[in-house]
N, C-alpha and C positions, 0 to 999 in steps of 0.2 A: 504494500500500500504506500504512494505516493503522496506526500502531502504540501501543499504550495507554502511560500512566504507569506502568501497575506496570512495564510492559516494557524499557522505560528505566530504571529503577530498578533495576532485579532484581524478582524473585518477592517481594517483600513490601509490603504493603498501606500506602499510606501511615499514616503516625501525625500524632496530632491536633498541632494549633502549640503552643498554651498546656497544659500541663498545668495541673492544678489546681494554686492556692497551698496553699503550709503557713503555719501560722503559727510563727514562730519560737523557740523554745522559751527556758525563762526555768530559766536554772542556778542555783540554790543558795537558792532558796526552799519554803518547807517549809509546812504547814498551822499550825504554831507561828509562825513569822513572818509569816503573811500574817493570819491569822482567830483572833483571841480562843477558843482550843478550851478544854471541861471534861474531864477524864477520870473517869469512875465507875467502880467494881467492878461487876458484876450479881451479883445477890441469888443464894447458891445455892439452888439448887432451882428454880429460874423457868423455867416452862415454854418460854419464846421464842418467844410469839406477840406480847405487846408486852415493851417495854425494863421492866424492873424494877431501878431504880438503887438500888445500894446505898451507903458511903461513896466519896465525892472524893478524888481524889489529886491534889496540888500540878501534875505531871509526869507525861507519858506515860512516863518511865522508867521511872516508879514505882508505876504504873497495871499494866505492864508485869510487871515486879516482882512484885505482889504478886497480879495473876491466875493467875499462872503456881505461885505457894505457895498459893494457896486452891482452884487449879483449877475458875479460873471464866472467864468472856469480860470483857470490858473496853468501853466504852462512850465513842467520841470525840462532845462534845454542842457544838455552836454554835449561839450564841443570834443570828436575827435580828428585829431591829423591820423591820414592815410603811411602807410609805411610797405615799405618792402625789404624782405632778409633775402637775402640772395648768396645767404652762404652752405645751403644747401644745395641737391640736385636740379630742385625745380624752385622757381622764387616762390614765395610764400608771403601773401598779403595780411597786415597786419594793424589795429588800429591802435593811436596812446591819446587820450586823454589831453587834451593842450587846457595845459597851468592856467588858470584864473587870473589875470593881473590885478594888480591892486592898487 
């Protein structure tokens, strides 16, 4: 008499060895601390097919702030420069974040 794995086991189907990894998750960073962000007003009246920027605000507070008194949407803009490495086989496109000036 033959008897299976599940059978030995009980009724349920083995499960896989490895599950997938996670990657570990990173506490107490923000898109302010990591990526040079802009915040604009949008222009009222703008249809919302493209972004229509209106004035800058210093802070997302304050971005926050004063969309919410003009009763408009708010606009988070990060500027990237294009790049290329070329010190491999094939070039590889690549984008960096361009520094905020102050």
């Amino acid at each position: 008499m033959e008897t299976s794995a599940a059978e030995i086991h009980g009724s349920k189907a083995p499960q896989a060895a490895n599950p997938t990894p996670r990657a570990p998750k990173v506490k107490g960073l923000t898109r302010e601390t990591t990526l040079p962000t802009k915040y604009f007003l949008a222009k009222p009246g703008a249809g919302g097919v493209a972004p229509a920027l209106d004035r800058e605000c210093p802070t997302e507070a304050e971005a926050i702030a004063e969309a919410f008194k003009a009763g408009v949407s708010y606009y988070a803009v990060i500027e990237y420069r294009a790049l290329v490495d070329c010190s491999g086989r094939q070039p590889v496109l690549r984008k960096e974040a361009v520094k905020r000036s102050s």
